[in-house]
N, C-alpha and C positions, 0 to 999 in steps of 0.2 A: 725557397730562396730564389729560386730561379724564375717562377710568375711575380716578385717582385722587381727581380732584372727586366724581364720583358717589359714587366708594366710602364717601369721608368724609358727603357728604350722608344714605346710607340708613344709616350708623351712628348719625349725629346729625342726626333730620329735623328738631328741632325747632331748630336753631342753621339759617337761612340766609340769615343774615350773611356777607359776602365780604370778603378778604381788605380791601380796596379799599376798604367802605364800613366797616371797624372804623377804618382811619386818622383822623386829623381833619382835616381839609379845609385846614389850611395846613401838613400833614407831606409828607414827599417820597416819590416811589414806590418801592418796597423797588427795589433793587438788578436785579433779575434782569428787573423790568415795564421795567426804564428801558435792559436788554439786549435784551429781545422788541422794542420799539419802533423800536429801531436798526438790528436784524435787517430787522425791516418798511419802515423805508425805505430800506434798502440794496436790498432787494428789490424794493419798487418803481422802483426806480429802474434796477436792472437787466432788467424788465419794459420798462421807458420805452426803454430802448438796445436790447433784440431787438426792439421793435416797430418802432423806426425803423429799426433794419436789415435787418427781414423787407421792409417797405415799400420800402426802395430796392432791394433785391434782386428787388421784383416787379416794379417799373417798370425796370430792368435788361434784366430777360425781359421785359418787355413789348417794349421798344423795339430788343432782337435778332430778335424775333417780328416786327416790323414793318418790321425792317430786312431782314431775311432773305426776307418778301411782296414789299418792292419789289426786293428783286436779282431772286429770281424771275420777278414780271412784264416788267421791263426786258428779264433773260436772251431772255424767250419773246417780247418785241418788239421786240428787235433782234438776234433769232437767227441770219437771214439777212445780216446786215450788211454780211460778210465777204465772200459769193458775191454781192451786189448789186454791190458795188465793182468785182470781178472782170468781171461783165456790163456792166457804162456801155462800157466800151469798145466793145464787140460791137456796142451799139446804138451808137456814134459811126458802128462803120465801117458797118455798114446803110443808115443814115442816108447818109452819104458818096456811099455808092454809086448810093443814089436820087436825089441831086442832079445828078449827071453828065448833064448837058444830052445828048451824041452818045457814051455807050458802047458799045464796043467790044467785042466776044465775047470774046475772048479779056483786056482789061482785066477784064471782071465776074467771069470766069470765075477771075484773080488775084487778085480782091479777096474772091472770095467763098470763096477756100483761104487766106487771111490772115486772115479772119473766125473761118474752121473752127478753127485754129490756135489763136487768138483764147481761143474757146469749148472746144477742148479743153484748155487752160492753167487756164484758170478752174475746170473739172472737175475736175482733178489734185489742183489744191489743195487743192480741199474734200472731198476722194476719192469725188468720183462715178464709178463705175468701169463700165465697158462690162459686159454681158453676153451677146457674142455665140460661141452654140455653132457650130462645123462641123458638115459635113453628116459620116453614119457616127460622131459622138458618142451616147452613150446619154442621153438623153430624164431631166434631173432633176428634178420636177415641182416644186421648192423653189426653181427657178432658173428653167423654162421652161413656157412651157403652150402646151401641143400645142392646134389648132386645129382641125385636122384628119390621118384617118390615109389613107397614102397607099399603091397597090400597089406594093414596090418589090426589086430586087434585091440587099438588105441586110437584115441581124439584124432582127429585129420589135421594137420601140420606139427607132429611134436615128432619127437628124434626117436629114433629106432636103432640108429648106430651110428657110432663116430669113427669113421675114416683115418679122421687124423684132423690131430688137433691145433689149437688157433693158440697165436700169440698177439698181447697188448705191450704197446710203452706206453707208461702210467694210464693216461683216458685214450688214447688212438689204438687204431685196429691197423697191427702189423700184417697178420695173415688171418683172416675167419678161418673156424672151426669147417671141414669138411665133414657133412654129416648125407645121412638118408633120412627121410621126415616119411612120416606114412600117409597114406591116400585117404584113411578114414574109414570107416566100419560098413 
């Protein structure tokens, strides 16, 4: 529309006169100004409706954003919650047991395989899993870490003694197996 304006103007520079100011000032605007206008406010006005709806849609995401930090942190501080609950027990009977004004060897000695019991229940659940290799097992260094190697009469890198043992949560290595592996014949 507007290379038709120019076009008309460098035909006739000396007319520039507009359509608009040839009317007379109490005539009505031709037909097609009084459609451009109508266009123009429809259009703004649908301007006016995506911007309130970009705007609710940002606070939307804002507030999944913000809701999605605090599940996260809550997640990571009350991660353990689960294995806490399982352990009060453990410490009940501990406690229990150091109260016992004249125990018994053989009571401590029950109380303290009802404990173990206790704490290995607890373990299950949350699948903390034992990691204890036999001796004449081969030496997994992703599972166990040799400490020292030992002279022995078995295959060169298999276990000879376990030190002390390894724990897993479900697939991860919390602590490898301390073991001795032997030197080899």
């Amino acid at each position: 529309m507007q290379n038709a304006e120019q076009q008309t103007e460098q035909m006739n520079p000396s007319d520039t006169s507009s359509p608009e100011q040839d009317a007379p000032a109490g005539a009505e605007q031709p037909a097609g100004a009084a459609a451009l206008a109508q266009q123009l406010a429809e259009a703004q006005a649908k301007i006016a409706e995506m911007q309130d709806a970009f705007l609710r849609a940002k606070a939307d995401a804002e507030n999944i954003r913000r809701r999605a930090q605090d599940d996260i942190s809550k997640a990571h501080k009350f991660a353990i919650e689960g294995f806490a609950e399982l352990l009060v027990p453990v410490r009940d009977s501990l406690e229990t047991a150091l109260a016992i004004e004249t125990p018994s060897v053989a009571a401590l000695k029950e109380g303290v395989e009802m404990t173990l019991k206790q704490l290995a229940s607890a373990f299950e659940k949350n699948k903390l899993t034992e990691v204890s290799p036999q001796p004449g097992d081969k030496l997994d260094p992703s599972r166990h870490q040799a400490v020292s190697m030992v002279p022995a009469e078995q295959e060169a890198n298999t276990i000879v003694t376990v030190l002390q043992k390894g724990y897993m949560i479900s697939d991860r290595l919390l602590r490898p197996a301390l073991v001795t592996v032997s030197q080899g014949k």
